[in-house]
C-alpha positions as CSV (number, residue, x, y, z in Angstrom):
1,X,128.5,159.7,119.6
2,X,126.6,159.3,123.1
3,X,126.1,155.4,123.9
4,X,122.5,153.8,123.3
5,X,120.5,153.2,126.4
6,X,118.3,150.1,126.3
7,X,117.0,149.6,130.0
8,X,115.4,145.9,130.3
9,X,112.3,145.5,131.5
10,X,113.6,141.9,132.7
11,X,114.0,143.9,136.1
12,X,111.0,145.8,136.2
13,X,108.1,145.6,138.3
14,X,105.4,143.9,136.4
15,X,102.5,144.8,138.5
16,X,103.2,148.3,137.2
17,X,104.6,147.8,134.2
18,X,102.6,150.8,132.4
19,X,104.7,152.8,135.0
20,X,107.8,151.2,134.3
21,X,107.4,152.0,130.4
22,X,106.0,155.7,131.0
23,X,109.0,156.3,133.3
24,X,111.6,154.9,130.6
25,X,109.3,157.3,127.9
26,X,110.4,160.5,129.8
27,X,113.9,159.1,130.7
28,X,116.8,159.5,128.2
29,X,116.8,156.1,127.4
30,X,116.9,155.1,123.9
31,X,115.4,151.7,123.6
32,X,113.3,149.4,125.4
33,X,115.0,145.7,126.0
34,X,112.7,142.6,126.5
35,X,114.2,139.8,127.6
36,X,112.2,136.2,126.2
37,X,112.9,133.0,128.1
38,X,111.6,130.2,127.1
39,X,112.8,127.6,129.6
40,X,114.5,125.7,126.9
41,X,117.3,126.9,126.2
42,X,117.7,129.1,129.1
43,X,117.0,128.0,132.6
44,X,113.9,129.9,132.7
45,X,110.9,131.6,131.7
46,X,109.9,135.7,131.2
47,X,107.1,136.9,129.0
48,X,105.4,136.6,125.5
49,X,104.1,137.8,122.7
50,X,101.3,139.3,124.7
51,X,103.3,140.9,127.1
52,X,105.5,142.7,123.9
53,X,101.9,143.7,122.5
54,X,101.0,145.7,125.6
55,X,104.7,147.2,126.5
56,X,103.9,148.6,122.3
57,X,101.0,150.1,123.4
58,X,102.5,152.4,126.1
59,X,105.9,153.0,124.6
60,X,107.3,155.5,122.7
61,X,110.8,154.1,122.4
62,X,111.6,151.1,119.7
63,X,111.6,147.7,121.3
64,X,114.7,145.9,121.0
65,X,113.3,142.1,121.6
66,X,116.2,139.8,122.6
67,X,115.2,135.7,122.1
68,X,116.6,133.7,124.5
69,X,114.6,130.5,122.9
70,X,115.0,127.7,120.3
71,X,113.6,127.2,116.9
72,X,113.3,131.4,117.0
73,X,112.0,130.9,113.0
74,X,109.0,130.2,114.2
75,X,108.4,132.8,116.4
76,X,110.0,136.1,114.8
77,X,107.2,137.1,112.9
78,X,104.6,137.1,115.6
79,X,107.2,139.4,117.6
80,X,107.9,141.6,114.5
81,X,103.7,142.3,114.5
82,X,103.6,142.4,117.9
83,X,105.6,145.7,117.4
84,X,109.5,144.3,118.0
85,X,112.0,147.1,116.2
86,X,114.7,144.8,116.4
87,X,115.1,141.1,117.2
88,X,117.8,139.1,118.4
89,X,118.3,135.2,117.7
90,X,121.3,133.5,119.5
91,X,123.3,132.0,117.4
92,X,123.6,129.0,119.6
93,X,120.3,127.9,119.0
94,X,120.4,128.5,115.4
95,X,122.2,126.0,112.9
96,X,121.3,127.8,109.8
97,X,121.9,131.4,111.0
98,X,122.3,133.0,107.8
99,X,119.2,131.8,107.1
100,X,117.8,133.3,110.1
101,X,119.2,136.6,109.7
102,X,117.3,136.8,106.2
103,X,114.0,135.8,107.5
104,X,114.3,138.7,110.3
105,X,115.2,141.6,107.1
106,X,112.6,140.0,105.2
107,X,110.1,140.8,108.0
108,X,111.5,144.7,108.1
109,X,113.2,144.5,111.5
110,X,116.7,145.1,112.6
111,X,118.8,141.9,112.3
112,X,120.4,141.1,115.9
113,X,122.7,138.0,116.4
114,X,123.7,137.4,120.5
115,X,126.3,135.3,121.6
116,X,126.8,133.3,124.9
117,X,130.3,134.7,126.9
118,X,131.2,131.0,125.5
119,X,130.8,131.6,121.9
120,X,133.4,133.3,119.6
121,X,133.8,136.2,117.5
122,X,134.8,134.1,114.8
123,X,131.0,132.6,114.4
124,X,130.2,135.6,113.2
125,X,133.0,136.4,110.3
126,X,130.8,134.9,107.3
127,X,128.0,136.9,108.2
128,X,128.8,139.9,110.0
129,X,127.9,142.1,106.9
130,X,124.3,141.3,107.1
131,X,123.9,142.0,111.0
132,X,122.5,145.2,112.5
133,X,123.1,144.8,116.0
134,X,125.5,142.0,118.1
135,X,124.1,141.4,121.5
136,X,127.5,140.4,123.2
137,X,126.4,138.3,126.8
138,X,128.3,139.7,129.5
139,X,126.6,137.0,131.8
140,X,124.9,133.6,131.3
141,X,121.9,134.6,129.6
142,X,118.9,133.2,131.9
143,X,118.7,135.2,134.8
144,X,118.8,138.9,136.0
145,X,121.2,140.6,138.5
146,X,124.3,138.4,137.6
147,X,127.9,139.3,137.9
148,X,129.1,140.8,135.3
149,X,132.3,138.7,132.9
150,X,135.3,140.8,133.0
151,X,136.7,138.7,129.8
152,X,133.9,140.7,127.8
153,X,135.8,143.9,127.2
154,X,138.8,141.2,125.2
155,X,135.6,140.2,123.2
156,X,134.3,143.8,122.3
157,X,137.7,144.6,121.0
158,X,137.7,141.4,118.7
159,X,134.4,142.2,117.8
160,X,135.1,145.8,116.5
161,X,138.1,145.0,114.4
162,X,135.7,142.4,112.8
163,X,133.3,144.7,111.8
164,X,135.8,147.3,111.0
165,X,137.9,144.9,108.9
166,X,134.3,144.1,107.0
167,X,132.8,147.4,106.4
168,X,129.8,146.1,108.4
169,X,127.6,148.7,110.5
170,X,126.4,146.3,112.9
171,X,126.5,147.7,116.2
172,X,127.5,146.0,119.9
173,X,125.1,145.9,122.7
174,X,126.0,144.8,125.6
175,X,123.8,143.0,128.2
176,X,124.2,141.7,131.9
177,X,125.8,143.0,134.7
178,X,126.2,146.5,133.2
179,X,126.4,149.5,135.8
180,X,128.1,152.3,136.8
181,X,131.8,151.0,137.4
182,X,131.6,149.3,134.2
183,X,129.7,151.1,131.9
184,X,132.5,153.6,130.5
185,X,135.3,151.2,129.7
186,X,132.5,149.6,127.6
187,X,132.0,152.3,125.6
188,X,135.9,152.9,125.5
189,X,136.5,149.0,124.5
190,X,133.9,149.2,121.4
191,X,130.3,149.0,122.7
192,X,127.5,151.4,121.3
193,X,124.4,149.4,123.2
194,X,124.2,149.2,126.9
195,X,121.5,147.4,128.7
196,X,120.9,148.0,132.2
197,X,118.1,146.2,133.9
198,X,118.6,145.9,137.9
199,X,121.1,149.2,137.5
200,X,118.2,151.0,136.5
201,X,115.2,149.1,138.2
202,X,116.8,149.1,141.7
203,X,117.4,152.8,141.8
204,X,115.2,155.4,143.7
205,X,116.1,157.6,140.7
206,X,115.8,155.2,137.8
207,X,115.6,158.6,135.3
208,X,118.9,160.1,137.1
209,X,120.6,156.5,136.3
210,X,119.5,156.6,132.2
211,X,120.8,160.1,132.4
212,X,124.3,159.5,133.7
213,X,124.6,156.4,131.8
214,X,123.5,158.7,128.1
215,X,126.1,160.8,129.6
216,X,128.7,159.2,129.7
C-alpha cells in the first residue's frame, strides 16, 4: 500500500497560502496537515480556527488538524465545523483521554492521539482500539525545520505490534524532520502517515517532492 502524504502547511508561505493549497490540490499528496500552536503548551503560536476555515475553502484534500494546545475539549468542535477531517489531541495535555477520544467520534471526525518523542507506547494500550490515527513526534512539537529523532523508528516498531496485538486499525503518522533519507525506513519500520513540511515547502519542485515521497 503506497504511504499517505500529508504535507504541513506549518512551512508554507502564508502570504500565498491559496497557492500553497492549489499546488498541494494537483500534487499527489493525500492530506493537508495543520499544525495549531497555542503558546501554552508548545513554545509557540501558528493559526486558528479562521485560518482552517479558509485553507477548507480552497482544498480538495481532507484536513488532518493536529492540536498542539491544552484543554483541546473545548476547541474540537469549532475545528470539526471549521472543516477538520481528522483531529489530533496530545495525550499530554489530556488527563481524561478516553474521554477525549469519544467527544472527537461523537463529532464525526477521525480520532487522532499524538505523542511527545518523550511519551510511551504504553499510554496508549487501554485505548488504542478506539484511535484512528497515532501522530508519533519525531521532534519536539513547537517548531518547524527540526532535526529529526532517530529513536523514533524503536517507537514505530512498538507501536505496530500494539495495534497488531489489539486488532486496532489506527494508523501511524509521522511528523517532524521527515525527508528524503528518512522517509523509506519509515515506511519499512511501521509508518503509513508521513508529514513533510520544510521537505516540501523549501523545494523549487514541491509537486516532484510529494511524488517521490507517494512513490516510495
Amino acid at each position: 500500500m503506497k504511504p499517505i502524504i500529508a504535507p504541513s502547511i506549518l512551512a508554507a508561505d502564508f502570504a500565498n497560502l491559496e497557492r500553497e493549497i492549489t499546488m498541494i490540490n494537483e500534487s499527489e499528496g493525500d492530506w493537508i496537515h495543520v499544525d495549531i500552536m497555542d503558546g501554552v503548551f508548545v513554545p509557540n503560536l501558528s493559526m486558528g480556527i479562521p485560518v482552517v476555515e479558509a485553507v477548507k475553502r480552497h482544498a480538495r484534500k481532507p484536513l488532518d488538524v493536529h492540536l498542539m494546545i491544552v484543554q483541546p475539549e473545548r476547541f474540537v468542535e469549532a475545528f470539526q465545523k471549521a472543516g477538520a477531517a481528522t483531529i489530533s489531541v496530545h495525550a499530554e495535555a489530556c488527563p481524561h483521554l478516553h474521554r477525549n477520544i469519544q467527544q472527537l467520534k461523537q463529532l464525526g471526525v477521525q480520532a487522532g492521539v499524538a505523542l511527545n518523542p518523550h511519551t510511551p507506547i504504553s499510554v496508549l494500550q487501554h485505548v488504542i482500539s478506539e484511535i484512528d490515527l497515532v501522530c508519533v513526534m519525531s521532534v519536539n512539537p513547537g517548531f518547524g525545520g527540526q532535526k529529526f529523532i532517530e529513536g523514533t523508528y524503536q517507537k514505530i516498531k512498538e507501536l505496530r505490534r500494539l495495534i497488531s496485538e489489539t486488532g486496532s486499525k489506527a494508523l501511524i503518522e509521522i511528523d517532524g524532520g521527515v525527508n528524503q533519507a528518512n522517509a523509506k525506513p519509515l515506511l519499512e519500520a511501521g509508518a503509513d502517515v508521513l508529514v513533510a513540511g520544510n521537505f516540501v515547502f523549501s523545494s523549487s519542485q514541491p509537486k516532484e517532492v510529494i511524488r517521490q515521497l507517494k512513490a516510495l
